[in-house]
N, C-alpha and C positions, 0 to 999 in steps of 0.2 A: 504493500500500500504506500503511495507518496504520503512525506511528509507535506503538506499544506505550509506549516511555518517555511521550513527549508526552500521549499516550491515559490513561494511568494516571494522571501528576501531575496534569494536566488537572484529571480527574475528582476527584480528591482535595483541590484544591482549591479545586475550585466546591465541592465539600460542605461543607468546614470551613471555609471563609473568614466563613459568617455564624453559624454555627453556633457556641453558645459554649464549644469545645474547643480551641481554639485552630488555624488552617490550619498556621502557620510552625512549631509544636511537629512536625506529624504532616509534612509534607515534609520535614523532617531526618531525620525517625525511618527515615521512605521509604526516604529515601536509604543511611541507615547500614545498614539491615536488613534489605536484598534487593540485585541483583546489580546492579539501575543504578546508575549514577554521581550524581555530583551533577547535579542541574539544569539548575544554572548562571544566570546570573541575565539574560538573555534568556528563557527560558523563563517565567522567574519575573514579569518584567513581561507578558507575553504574559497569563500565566493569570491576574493579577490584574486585567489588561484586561477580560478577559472576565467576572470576578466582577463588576465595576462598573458594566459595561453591565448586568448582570440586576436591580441595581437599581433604575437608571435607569428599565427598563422596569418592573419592579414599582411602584414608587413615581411613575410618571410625572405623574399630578396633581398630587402633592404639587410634586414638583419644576415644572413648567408653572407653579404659583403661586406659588415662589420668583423664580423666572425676573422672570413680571410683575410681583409686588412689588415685588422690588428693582430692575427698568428703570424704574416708574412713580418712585419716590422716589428716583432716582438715587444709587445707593448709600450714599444718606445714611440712618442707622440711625432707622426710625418705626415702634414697636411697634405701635400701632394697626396698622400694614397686617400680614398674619399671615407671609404670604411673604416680607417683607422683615423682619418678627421673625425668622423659621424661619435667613432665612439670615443672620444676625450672630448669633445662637443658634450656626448649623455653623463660624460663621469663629472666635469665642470659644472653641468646642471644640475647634478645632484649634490655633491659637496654641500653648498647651504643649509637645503631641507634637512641633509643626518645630521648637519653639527648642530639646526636649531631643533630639532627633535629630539638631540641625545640632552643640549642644556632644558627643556624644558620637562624631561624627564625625569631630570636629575633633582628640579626644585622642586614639582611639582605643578606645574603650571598649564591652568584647564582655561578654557576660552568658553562657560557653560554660566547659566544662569538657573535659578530655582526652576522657574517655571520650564523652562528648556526652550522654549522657543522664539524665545524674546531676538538672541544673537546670531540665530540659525536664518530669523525674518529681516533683519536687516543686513546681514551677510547676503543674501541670497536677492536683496533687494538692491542693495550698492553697489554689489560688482555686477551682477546684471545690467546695470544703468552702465558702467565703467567700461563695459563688454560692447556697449553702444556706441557709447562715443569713441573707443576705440576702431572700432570698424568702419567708424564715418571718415574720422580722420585719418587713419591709416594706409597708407598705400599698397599696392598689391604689386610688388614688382619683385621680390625674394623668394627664393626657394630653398633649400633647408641645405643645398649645398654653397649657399651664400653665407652662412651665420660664419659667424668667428667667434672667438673666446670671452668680446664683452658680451657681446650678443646670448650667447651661453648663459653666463654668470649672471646676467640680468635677469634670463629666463626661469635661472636657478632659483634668484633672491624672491622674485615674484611668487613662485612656488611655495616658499614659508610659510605664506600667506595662507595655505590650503588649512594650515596647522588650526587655523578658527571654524569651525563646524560652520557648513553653509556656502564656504567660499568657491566650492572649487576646485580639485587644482588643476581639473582640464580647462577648468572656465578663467582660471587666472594665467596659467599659462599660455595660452590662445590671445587672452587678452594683450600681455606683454610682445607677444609675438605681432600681432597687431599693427601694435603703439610700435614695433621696428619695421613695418613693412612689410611682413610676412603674407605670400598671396594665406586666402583663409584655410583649399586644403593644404597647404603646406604648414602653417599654423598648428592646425589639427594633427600631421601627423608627428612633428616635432614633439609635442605635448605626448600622445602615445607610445613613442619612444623616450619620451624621458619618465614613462612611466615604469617601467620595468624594472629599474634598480631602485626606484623607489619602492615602489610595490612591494618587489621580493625583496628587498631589506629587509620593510616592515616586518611582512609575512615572517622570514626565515627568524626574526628577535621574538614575535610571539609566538610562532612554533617552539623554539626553544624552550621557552616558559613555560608552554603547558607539559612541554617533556621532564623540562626540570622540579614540574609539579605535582608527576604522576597522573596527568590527563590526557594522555595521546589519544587515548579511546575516545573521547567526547571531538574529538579533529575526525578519525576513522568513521564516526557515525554522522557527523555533517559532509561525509564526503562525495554525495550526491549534492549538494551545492555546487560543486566545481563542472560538471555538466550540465545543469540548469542556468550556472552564471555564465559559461562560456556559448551554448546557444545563445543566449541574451544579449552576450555582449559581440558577438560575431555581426548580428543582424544588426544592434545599433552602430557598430562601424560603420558597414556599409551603408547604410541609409543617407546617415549622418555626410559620410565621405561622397557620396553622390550631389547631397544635396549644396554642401560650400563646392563641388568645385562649379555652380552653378546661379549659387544664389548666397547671402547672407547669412548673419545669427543672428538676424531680427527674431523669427520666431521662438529662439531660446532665452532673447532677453524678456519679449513681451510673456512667457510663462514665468520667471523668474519673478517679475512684476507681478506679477497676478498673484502667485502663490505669497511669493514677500509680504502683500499687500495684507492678504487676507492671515497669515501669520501674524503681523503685525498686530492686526483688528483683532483679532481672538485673544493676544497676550495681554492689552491692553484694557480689556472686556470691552468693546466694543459690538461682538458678536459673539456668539458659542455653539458656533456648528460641526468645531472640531473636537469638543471632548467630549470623551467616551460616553 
């Protein structure tokens, strides 16, 4: 028998994981504003498993030519080869995220509020707008074998930003990609590739945990999640990937908006249509 819970978050976030709506805004929301429980964070590495494989696969040339890149010039950094650009380009973008996720770690430092929704609706509400006028002003004249090393590192610093529930971090990274130029599917696929060492960092530090906790079993029994997030998250590529290399993120701001909005109105009491 499917699990339902499993089945649902799964699916929710193979959709929002590339999507620039943020997946970790709308899994909390999941959670607070229907009768399942939390997650739990087994689950959570399960389905981001599964988001990271559909990349892999989408992306699989690109990545086959990092691969050989960077084995031919042994990780030593030679823009000349494109693959071994591509990947000290994804290692430079990631550097900020691990160092501000290991300090914020280390102190404790949450971006949440009591009622939970308060940061998730203006998070989801401001860089949506920020995603706007990025894309107005932005030029579309770069392609992802144009970036260089600030370009990179800004991409990176931009990404921290995902660390506030709500934000992001395909939607902030797009964003900054944007605000450099970037045509928008190259934006998109930049951000998906700089998704995988983030990803699977995370992934690999709470795997660990639950090992070093005696919970591997509760990872094995979500591990239908990783085939429900990865159909999920296959299809919102491509959807996604069809639709910038032809049109805008208007309509991902105007949901953003919408949702912020009415986030907003319910934390505020202005409404109460969202609780349970």
């Amino acid at each position: 028998m499917i699990d339902l819970h499993i089945l649902f978050l799964s699916v929710l976030q193979g959709i929002t994981e590339f999507l620039p709506v943020s997946s970790s805004g709308h899994l909390i929301l999941f959670s607070k504003f229907t009768t399942f429980e939390d997650q739990g964070i087994a689950l959570d590495v399960a389905v981001h498993l599964g988001s990271i494989f559909a990349v892999m696969i989408y992306f699989r040339k690109t990545i086959w030519e990092v691969i050989k890149g960077t084995l031919k010039s042994y990780f030593i950094p030679n823009f000349k080869n494109n693959g071994n650009r591509i990947f000290w380009l994804m290692v430079i973008g990631t550097i900020p995220v691990v160092v501000t996720g290991l300090l914020f770690r280390k102190y404790g430092i949450e971006f949440r509020d009591d009622d939970g929704s308060k940061v998730i609706g203006w998070t989801i509400l401001g860089f949506g707008l920020l995603l706007f006028v990025a894309d107005k002003v932005g030029m579309t004249i770069r392609k992802v074998e144009h970036l260089g090393v600030l370009d990179a590192l800004l991409i990176g610093l931009a990404q921290c930003l995902a660390l506030v529930p709500g934000t992001s971090r395909s939607g902030i990274t797009m964003t900054m990609a944007r605000f450099l130029g970037m045509e928008r599917a190259e934006a998109a696929k930049f951000s998906m590739l700089l998704s995988i060492p983030a990803i699977l960092g995370a992934a690999t530090l709470v795997g660990y945990e639950l090992y070093s906790a005696g919970q591997m079993q509760e990872l094995f029994m979500a591990a239908d999640g990783v085939i429900y997030s990865f159909v999920a998250s296959i299809l919102a590529i491509y959807i996604m990937m069809w639709w910038l290399k032809k049109s805008t993120f208007l309509p991902f701001v105007i949901y953003r908006v919408i949702l912020g909005a009415i986030l907003l109105l319910n934390s505020y009491g202005y409404i109460d249509i969202l609780q349970k």
